[in-house]
C-alpha atoms as an extended CHARMM CRD file, in Angstrom:
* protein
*
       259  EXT
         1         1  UNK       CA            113.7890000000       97.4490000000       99.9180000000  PROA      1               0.0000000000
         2         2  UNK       CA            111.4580000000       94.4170000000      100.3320000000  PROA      2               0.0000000000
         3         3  UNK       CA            109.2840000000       92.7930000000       97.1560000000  PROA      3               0.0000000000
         4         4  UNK       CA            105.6330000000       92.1380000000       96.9610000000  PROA      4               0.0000000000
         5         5  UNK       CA            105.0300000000       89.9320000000       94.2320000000  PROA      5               0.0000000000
         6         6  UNK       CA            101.4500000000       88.9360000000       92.9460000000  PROA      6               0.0000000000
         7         7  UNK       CA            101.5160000000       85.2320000000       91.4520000000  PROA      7               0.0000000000
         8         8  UNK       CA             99.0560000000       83.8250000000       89.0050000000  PROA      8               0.0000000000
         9         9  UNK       CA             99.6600000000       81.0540000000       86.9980000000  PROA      9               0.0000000000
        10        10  UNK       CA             98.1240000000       83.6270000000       83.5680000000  PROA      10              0.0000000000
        11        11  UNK       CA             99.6420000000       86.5890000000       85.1560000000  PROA      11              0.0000000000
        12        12  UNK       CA            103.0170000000       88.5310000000       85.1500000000  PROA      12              0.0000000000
        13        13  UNK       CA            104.3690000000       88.8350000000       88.2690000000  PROA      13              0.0000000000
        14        14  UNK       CA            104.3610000000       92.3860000000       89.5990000000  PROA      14              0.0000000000
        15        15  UNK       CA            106.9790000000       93.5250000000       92.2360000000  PROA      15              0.0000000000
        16        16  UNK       CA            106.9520000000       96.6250000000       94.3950000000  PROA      16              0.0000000000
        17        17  UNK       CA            109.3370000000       98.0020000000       96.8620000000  PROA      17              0.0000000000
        18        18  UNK       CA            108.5160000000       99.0500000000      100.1540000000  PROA      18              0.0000000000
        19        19  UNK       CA            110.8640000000      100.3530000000      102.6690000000  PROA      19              0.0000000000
        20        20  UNK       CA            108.7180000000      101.6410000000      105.5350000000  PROA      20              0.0000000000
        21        21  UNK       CA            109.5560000000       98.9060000000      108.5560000000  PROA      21              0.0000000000
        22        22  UNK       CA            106.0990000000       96.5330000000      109.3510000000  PROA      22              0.0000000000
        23        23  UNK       CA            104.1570000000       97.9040000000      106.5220000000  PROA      23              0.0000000000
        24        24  UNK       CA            102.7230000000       95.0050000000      104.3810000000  PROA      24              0.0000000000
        25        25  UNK       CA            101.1320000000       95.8430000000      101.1410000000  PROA      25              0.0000000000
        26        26  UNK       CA             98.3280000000       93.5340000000       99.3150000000  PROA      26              0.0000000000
        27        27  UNK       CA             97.6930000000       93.9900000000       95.7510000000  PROA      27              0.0000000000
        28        28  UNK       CA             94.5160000000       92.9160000000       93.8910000000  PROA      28              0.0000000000
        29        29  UNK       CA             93.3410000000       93.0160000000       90.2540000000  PROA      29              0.0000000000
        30        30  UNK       CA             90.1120000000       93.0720000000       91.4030000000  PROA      30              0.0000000000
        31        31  UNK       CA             89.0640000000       96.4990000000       93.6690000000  PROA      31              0.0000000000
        32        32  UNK       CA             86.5190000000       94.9660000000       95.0860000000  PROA      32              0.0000000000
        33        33  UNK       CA             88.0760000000       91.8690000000       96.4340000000  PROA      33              0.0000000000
        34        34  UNK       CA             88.3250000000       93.7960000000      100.2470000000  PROA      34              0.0000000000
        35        35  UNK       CA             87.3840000000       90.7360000000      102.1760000000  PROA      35              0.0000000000
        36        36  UNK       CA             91.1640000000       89.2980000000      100.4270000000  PROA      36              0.0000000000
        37        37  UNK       CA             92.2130000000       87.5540000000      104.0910000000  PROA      37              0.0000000000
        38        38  UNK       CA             89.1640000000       86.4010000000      106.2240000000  PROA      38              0.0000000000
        39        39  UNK       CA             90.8420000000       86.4190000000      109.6600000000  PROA      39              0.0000000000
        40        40  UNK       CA             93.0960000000       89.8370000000      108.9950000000  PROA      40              0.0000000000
        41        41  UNK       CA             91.6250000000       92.9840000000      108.8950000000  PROA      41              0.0000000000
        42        42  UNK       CA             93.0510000000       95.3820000000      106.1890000000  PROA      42              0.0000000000
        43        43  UNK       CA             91.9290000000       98.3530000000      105.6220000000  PROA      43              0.0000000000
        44        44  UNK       CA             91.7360000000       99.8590000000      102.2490000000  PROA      44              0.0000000000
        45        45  UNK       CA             94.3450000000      103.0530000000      101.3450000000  PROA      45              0.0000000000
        46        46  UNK       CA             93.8370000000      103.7040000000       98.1290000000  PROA      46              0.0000000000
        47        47  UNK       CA             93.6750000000      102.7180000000       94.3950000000  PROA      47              0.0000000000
        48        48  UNK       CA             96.4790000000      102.9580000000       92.3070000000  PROA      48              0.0000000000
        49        49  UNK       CA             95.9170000000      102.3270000000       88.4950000000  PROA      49              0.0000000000
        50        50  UNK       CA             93.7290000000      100.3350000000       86.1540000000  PROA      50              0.0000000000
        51        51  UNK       CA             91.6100000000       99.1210000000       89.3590000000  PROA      51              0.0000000000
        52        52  UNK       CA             94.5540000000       97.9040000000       91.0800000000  PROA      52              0.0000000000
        53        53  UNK       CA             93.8080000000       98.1130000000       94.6530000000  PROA      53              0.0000000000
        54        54  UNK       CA             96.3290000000       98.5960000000       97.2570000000  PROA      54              0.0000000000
        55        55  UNK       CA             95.7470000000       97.9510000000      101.0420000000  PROA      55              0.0000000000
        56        56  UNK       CA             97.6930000000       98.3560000000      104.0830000000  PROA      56              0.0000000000
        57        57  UNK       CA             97.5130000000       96.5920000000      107.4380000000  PROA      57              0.0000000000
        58        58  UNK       CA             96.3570000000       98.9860000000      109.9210000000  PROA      58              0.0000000000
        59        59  UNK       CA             98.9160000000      100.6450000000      112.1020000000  PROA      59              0.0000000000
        60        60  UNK       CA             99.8640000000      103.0490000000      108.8700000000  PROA      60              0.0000000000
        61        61  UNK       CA             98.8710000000      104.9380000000      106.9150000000  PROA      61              0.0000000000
        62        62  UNK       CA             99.3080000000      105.8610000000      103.0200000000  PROA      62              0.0000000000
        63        63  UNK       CA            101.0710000000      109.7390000000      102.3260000000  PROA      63              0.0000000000
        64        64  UNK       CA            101.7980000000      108.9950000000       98.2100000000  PROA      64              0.0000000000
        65        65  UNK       CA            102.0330000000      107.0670000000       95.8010000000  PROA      65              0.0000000000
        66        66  UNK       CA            103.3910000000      106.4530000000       92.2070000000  PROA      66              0.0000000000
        67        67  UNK       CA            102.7140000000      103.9730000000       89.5280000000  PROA      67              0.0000000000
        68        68  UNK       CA            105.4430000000      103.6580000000       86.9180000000  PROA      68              0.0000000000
        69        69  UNK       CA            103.1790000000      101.9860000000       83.9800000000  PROA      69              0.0000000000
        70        70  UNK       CA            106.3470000000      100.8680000000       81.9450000000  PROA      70              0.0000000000
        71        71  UNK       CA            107.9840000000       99.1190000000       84.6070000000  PROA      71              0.0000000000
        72        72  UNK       CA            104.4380000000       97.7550000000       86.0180000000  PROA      72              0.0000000000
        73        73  UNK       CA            105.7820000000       98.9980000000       90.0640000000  PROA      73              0.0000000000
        74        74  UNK       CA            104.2550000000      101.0810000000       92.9670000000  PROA      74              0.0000000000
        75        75  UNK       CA            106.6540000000      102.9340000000       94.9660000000  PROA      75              0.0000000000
        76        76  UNK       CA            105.0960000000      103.7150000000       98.4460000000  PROA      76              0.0000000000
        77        77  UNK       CA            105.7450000000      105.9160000000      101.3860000000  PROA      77              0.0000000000
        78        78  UNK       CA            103.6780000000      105.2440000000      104.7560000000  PROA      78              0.0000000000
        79        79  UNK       CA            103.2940000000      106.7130000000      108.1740000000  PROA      79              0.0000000000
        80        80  UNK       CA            102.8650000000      104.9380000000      111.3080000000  PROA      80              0.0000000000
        81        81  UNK       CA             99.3660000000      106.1120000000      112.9730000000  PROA      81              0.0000000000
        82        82  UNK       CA             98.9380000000      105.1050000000      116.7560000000  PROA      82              0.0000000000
        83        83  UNK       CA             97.6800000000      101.6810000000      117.6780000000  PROA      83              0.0000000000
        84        84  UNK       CA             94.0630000000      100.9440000000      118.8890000000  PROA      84              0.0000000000
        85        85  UNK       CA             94.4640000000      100.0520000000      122.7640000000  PROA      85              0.0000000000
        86        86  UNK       CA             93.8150000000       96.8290000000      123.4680000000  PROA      86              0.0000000000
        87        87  UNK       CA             93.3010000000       95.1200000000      126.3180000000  PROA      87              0.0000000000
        88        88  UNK       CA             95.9290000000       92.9180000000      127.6330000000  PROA      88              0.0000000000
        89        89  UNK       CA             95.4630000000       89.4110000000      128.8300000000  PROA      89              0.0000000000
        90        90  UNK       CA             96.2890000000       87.7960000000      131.9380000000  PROA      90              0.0000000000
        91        91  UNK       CA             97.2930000000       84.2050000000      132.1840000000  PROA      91              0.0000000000
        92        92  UNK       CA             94.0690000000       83.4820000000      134.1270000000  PROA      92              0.0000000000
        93        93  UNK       CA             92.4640000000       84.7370000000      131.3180000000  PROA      93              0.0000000000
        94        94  UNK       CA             94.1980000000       83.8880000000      128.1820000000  PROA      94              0.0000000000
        95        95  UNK       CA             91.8930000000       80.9400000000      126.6120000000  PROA      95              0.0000000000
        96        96  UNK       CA             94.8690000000       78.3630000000      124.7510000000  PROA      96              0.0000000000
        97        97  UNK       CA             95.3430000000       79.2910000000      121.1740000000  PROA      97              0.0000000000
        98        98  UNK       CA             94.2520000000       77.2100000000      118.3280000000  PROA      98              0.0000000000
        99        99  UNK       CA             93.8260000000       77.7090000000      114.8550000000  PROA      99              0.0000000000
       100       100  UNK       CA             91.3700000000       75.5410000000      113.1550000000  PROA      100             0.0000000000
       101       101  UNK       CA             91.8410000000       73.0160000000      110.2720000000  PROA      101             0.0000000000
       102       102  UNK       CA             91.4840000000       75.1610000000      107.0840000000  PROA      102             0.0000000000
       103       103  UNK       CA             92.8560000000       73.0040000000      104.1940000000  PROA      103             0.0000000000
       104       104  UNK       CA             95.6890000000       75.3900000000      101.9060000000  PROA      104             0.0000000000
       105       105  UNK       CA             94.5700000000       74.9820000000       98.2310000000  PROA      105             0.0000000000
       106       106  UNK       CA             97.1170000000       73.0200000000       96.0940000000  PROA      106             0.0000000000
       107       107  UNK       CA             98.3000000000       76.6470000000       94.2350000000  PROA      107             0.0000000000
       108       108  UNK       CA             99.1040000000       78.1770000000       97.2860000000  PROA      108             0.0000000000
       109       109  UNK       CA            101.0130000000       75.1430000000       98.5290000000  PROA      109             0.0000000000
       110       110  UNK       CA            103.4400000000       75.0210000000       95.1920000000  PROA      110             0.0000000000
       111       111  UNK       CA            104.1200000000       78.8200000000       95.9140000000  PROA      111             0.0000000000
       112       112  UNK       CA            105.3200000000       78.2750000000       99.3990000000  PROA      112             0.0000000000
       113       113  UNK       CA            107.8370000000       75.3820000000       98.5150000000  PROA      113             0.0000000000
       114       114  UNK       CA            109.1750000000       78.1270000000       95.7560000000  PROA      114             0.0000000000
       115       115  UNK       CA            109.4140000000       80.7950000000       97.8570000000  PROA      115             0.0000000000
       116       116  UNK       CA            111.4660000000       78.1210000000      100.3780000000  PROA      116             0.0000000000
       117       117  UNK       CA            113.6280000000       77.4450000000       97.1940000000  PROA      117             0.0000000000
       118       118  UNK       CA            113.1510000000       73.1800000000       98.5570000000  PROA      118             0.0000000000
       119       119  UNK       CA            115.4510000000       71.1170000000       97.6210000000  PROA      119             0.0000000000
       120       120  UNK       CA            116.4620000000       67.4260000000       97.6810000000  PROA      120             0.0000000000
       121       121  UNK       CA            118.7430000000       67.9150000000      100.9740000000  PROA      121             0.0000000000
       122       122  UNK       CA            115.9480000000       70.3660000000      102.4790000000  PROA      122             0.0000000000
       123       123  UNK       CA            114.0390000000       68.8150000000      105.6230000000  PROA      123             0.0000000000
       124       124  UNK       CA            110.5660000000       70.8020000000      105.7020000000  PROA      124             0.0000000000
       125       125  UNK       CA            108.6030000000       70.7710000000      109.2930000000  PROA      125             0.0000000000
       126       126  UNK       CA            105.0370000000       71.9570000000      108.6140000000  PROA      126             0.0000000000
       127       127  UNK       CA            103.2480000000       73.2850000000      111.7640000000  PROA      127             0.0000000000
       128       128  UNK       CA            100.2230000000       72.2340000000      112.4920000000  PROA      128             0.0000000000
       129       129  UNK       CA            100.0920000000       70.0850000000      109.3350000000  PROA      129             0.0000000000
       130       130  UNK       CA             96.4190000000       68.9390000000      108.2360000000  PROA      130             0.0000000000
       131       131  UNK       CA             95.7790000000       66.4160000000      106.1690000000  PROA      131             0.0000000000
       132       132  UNK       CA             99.5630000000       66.4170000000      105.0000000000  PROA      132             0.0000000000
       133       133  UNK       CA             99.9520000000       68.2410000000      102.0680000000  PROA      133             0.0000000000
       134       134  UNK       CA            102.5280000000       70.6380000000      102.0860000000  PROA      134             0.0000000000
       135       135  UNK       CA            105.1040000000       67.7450000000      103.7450000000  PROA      135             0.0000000000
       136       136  UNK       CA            103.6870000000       65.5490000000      100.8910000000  PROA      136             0.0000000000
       137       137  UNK       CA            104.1350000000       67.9670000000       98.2700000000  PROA      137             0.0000000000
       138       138  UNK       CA            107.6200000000       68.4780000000       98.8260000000  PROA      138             0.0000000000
       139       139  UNK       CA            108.5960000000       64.8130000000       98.8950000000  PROA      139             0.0000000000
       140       140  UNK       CA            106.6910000000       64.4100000000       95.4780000000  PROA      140             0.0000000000
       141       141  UNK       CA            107.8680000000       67.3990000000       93.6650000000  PROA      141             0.0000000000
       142       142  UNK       CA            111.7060000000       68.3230000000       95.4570000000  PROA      142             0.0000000000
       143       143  UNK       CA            112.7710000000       64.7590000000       96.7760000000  PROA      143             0.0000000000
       144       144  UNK       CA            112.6630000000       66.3020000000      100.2040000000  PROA      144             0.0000000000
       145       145  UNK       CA            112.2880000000       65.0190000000      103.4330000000  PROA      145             0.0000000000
       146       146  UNK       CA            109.5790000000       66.0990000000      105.8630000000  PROA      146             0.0000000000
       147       147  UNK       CA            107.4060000000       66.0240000000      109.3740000000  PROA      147             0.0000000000
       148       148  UNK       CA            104.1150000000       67.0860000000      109.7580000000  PROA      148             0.0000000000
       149       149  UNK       CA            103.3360000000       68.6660000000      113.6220000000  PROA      149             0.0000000000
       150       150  UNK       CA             99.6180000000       67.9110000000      114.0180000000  PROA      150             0.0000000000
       151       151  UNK       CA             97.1440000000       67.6850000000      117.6290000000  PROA      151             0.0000000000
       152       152  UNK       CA             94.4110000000       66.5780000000      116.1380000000  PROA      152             0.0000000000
       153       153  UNK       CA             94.8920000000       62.4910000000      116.1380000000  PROA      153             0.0000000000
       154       154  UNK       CA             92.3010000000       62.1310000000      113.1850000000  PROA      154             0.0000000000
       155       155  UNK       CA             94.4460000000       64.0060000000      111.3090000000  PROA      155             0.0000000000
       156       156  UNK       CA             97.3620000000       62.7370000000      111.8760000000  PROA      156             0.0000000000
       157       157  UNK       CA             95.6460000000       59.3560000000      110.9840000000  PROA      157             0.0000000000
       158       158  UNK       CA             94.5920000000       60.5700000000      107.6220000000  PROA      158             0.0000000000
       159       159  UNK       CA             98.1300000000       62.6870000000      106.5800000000  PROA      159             0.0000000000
       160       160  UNK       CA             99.4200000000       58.9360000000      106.8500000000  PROA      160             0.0000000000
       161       161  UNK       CA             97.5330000000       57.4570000000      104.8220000000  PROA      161             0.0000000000
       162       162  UNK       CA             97.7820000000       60.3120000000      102.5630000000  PROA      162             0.0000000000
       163       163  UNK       CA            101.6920000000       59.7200000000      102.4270000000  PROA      163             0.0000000000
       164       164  UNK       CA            101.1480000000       55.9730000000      101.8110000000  PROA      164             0.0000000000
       165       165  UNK       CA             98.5240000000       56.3970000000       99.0520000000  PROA      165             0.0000000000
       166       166  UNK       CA            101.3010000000       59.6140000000       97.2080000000  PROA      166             0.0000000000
       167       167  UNK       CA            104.1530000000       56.7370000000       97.9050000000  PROA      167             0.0000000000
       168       168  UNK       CA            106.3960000000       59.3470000000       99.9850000000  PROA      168             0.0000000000
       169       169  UNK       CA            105.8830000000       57.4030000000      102.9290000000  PROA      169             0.0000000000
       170       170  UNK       CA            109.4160000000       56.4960000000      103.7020000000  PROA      170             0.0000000000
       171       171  UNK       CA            110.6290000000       60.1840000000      103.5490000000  PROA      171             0.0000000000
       172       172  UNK       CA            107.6500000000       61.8650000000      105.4430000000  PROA      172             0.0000000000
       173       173  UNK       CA            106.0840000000       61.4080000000      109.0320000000  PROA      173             0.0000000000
       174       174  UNK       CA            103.3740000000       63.3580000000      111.1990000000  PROA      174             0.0000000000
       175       175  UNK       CA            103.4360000000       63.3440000000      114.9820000000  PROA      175             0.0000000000
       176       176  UNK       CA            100.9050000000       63.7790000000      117.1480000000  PROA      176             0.0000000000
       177       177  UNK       CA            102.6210000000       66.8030000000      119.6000000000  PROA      177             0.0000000000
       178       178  UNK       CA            101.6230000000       70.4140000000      120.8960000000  PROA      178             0.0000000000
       179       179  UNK       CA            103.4740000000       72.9080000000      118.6320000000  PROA      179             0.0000000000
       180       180  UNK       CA            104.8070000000       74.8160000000      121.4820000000  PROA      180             0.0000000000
       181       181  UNK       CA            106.4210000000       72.0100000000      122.8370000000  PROA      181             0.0000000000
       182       182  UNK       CA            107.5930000000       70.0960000000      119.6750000000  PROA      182             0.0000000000
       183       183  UNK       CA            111.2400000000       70.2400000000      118.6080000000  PROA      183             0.0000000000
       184       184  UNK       CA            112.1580000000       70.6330000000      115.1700000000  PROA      184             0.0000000000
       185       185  UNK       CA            115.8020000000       71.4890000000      115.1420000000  PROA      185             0.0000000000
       186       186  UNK       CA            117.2280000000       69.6360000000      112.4020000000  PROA      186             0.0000000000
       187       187  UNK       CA            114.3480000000       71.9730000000      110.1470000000  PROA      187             0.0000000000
       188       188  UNK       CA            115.8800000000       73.6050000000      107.1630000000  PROA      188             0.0000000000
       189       189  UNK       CA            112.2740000000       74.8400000000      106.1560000000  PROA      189             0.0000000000
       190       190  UNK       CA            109.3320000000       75.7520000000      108.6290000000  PROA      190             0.0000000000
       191       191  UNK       CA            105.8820000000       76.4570000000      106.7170000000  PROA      191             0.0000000000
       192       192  UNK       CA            102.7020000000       77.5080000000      108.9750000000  PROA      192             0.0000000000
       193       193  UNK       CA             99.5180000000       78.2200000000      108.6140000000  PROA      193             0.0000000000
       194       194  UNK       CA             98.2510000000       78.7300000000      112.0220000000  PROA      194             0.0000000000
       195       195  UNK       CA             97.0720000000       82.5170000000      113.4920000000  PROA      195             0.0000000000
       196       196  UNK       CA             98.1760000000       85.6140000000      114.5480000000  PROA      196             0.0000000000
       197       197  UNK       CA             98.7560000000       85.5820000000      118.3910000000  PROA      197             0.0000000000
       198       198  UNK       CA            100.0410000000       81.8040000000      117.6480000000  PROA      198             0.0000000000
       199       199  UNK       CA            102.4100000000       83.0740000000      115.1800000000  PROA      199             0.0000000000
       200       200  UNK       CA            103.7740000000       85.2300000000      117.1730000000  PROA      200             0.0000000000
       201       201  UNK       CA            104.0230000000       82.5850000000      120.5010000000  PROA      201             0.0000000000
       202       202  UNK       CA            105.7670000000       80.2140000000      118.2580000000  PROA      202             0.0000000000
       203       203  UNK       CA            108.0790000000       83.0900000000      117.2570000000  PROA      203             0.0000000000
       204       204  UNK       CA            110.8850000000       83.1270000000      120.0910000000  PROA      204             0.0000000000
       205       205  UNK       CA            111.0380000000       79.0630000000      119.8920000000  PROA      205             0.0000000000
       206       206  UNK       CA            111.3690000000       79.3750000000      116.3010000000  PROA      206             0.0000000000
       207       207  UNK       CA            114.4760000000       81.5890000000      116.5540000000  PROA      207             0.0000000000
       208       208  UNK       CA            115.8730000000       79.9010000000      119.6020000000  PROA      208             0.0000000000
       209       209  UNK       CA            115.5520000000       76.0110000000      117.8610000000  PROA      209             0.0000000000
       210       210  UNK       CA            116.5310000000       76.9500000000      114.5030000000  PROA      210             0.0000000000
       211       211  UNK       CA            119.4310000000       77.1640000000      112.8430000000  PROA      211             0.0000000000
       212       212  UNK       CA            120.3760000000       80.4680000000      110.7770000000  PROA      212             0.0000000000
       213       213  UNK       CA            119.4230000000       80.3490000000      107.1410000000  PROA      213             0.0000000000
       214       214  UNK       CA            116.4360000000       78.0810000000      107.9470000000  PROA      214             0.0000000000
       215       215  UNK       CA            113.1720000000       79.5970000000      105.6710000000  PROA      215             0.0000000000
       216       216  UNK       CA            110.3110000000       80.1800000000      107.3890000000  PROA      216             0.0000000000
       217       217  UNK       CA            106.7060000000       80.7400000000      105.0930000000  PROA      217             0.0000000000
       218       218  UNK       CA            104.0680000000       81.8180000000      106.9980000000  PROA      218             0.0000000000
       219       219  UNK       CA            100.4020000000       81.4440000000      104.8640000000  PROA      219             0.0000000000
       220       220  UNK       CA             98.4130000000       84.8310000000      105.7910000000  PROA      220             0.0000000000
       221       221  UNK       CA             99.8360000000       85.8260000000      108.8990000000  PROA      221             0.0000000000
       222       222  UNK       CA            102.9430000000       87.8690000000      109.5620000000  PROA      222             0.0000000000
       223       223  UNK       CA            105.4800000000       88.0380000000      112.8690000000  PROA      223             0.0000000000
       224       224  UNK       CA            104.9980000000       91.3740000000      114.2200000000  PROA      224             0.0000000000
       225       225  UNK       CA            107.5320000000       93.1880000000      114.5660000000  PROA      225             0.0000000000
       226       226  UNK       CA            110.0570000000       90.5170000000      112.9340000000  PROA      226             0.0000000000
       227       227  UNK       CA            109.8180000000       92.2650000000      109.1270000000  PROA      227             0.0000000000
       228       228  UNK       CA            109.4900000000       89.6310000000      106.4270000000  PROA      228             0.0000000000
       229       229  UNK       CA            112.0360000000       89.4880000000      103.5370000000  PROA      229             0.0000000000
       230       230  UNK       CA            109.5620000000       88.2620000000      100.8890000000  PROA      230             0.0000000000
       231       231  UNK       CA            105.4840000000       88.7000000000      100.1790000000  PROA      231             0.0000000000
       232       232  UNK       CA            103.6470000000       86.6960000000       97.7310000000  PROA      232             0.0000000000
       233       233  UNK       CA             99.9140000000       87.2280000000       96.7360000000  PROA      233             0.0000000000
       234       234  UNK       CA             98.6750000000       84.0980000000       95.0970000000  PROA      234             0.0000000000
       235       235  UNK       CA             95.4470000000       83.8300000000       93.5500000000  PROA      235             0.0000000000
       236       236  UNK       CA             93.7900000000       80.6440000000       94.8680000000  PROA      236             0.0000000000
       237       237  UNK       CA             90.5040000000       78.8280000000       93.4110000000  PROA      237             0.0000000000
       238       238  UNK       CA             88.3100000000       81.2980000000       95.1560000000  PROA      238             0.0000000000
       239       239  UNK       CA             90.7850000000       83.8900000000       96.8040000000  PROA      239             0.0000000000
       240       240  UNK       CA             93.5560000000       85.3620000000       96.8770000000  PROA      240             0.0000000000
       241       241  UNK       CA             96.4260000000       84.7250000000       99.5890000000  PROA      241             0.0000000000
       242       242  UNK       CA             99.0030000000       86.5200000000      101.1240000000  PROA      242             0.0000000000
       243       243  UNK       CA            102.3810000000       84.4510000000      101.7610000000  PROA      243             0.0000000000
       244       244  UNK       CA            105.4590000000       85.5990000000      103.8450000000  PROA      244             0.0000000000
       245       245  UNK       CA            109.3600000000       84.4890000000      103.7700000000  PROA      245             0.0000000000
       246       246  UNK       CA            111.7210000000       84.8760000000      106.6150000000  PROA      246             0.0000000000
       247       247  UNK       CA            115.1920000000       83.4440000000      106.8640000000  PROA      247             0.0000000000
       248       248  UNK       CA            116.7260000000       83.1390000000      110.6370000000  PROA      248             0.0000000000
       249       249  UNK       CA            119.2910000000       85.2890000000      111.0660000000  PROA      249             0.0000000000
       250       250  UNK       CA            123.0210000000       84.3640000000      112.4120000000  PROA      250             0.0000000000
       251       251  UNK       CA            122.5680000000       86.9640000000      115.1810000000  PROA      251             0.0000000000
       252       252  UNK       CA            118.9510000000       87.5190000000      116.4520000000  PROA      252             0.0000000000
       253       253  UNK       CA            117.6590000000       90.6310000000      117.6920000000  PROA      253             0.0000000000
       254       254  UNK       CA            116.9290000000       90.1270000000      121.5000000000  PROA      254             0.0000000000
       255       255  UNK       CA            113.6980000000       92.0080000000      121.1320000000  PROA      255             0.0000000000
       256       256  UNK       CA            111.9850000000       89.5200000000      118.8560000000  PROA      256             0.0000000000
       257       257  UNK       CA            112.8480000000       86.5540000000      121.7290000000  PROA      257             0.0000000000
       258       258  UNK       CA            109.7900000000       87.8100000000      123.3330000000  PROA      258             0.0000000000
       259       259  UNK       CA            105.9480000000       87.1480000000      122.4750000000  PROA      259             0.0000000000
């Protein structure tokens, strides 16, 4: 069984299981709210109880459900349905990936360091890191040590000064380097928030370079076929946000070594 939990600060936390391999489940209080992740598609299944709204990424499909009221879960069986073709890239083709600089709202921040369960001794690499914040919330709040992996030189610049003006600048740095050719080996915690296709580049180099029991949060964008152990829905200022938890495993499956 994996947990779905959705986190507001006035809220109880609400946890489902799911056991149907690569099916991801969003839950919202508010039905409308369809438009939940604004570079994922998800299409809407269903709607459960008291205008709870359940979605599923597309690639299955709902066959039942059932709400038990008194113990506030959703128990959920799914179906794969066939994949939309798609065509595939060359490398003459393939344009380089980038995700663009889309500042993670302080809530949503605070909820990935839980879900890492940070700690003092816990060295946190943040992937394509901003203006600094996740690396600078860690040192402030868990005493931990951490390195921001940013391209963009203007950012880099002002995660710096970001660090000096929060006073963790002695136990936080950002480098100017290319993800993909970065090394962050001596991570205990890897937190992203990058894109889909670069997600799932980064994968293989994340499980080659890492040791196992390093947490990985991903902000709204999964691994394919590498199931998360963990979602989190947080309600942010304006939205809400889908988190995901992975933890590398002592003996990785060859299959997710590849893109």
């Amino acid at each position: 069984m994996r947990r779905i939990t959705l986190t507001k600060q006035t809220e109880k936390s609400f946890n489902q299981g799911f056991d149907v391999k690569k099916l991801q489940i969003l839950v919202s209080n508010f039905a409308s709210e369809e438009k939940v992740m604004e570079k994922q598609t998800l299409k809407k299944a269903g709607t459960i109880a008291a205008g709870i709204a359940l979605f599923a990424i597309p690639g299955y499909q709902l066959v039942s459900f059932a709400a038990a009221h008194t113990e506030k879960s959703i128990f959920v069986q799914a179906q794969a349905t066939l994949p939309e073709p798609s065509p595939s890239a060359t490398p003459e083709s393939e344009e380089p990936l980038e995700a663009p600089y889309v500042p993670t709202p302080q809530v949503v921040v605070d909820q990935m360091l839980a879900m890492a369960e940070m700690g003092p001794n816990d060295v946190i690499y943040d992937l394509g890191s901003g203006d600094g914040r996740v690396v600078i919330t860690a040192a402030q709040k868990f005493g931990a040590r951490g390195i921001g992996i940013e391209i963009d030189p203007e950012l880099v610049a002002q995660a710096t000064a970001n660090a000096q003006a929060a006073g963790v600048s002695d136990r936080v740095q950002f480098r100017e380097e290319d993800l993909f050719t970065a090394d962050f080996r001596d991570a205990t915690v890897v937190t992203l928030y990058l894109l889909p296709d670069v997600n799932l580049r980064l994968r293989p180099i994340l499980l080659t370079q890492l040791k196992p029991g390093t947490r990985i949060i991903s902000h709204s964008f999964n691994m394919g076929d590498w199931e998360p152990e963990e979602v989190e829905v947080v309600r942010g200022p304006s939205k809400l946000h889908i988190l995901y938890k992975w933890t590398v495993p002592e003996v990785v499956p060859p299959e997710l070594l590849t893109p």
